[in-house]
C-alpha positions in Angstrom: 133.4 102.6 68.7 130.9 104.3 71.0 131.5 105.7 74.8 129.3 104.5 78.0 128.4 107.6 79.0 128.7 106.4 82.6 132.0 104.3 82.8 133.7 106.4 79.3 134.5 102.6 77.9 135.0 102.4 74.5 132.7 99.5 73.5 131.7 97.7 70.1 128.5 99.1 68.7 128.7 96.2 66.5 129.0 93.9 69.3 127.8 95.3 72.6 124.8 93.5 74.2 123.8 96.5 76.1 121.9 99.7 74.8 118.8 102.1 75.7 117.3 104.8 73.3 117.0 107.7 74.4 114.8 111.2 72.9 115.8 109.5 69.9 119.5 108.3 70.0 120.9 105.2 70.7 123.8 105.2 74.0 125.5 101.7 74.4 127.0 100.1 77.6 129.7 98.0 78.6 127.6 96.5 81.2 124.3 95.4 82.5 125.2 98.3 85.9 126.3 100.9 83.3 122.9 101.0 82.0 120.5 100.4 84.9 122.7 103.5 85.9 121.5 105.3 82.7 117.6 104.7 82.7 117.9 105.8 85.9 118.8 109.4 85.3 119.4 109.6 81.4 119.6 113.8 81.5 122.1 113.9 84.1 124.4 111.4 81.5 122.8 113.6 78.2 
């Protein structure tokens, strides 16, 4: 299980349809929001 780094959900790496890469690792998200929210800012959420 991974976090969102914006909500702190637990979610499914296995599963979850929602990720970004980032400086070279992977974050997953809950929800389509979550990461907009992400890419937005990703070093204020690093």
């Amino acid at each position: 299980m991974a976090i969102d780094p914006i909500c702190k959900m637990e979610v499914d790496e296995a599963s979850v349809k929602f990720t970004s890469e980032f400086k070279g690792n992977t974050y997953y998200f809950c929800a389509l929001g979550c990461k907009a929210e992400f890419e937005a800012n990703p070093d204020k959420y690093v």
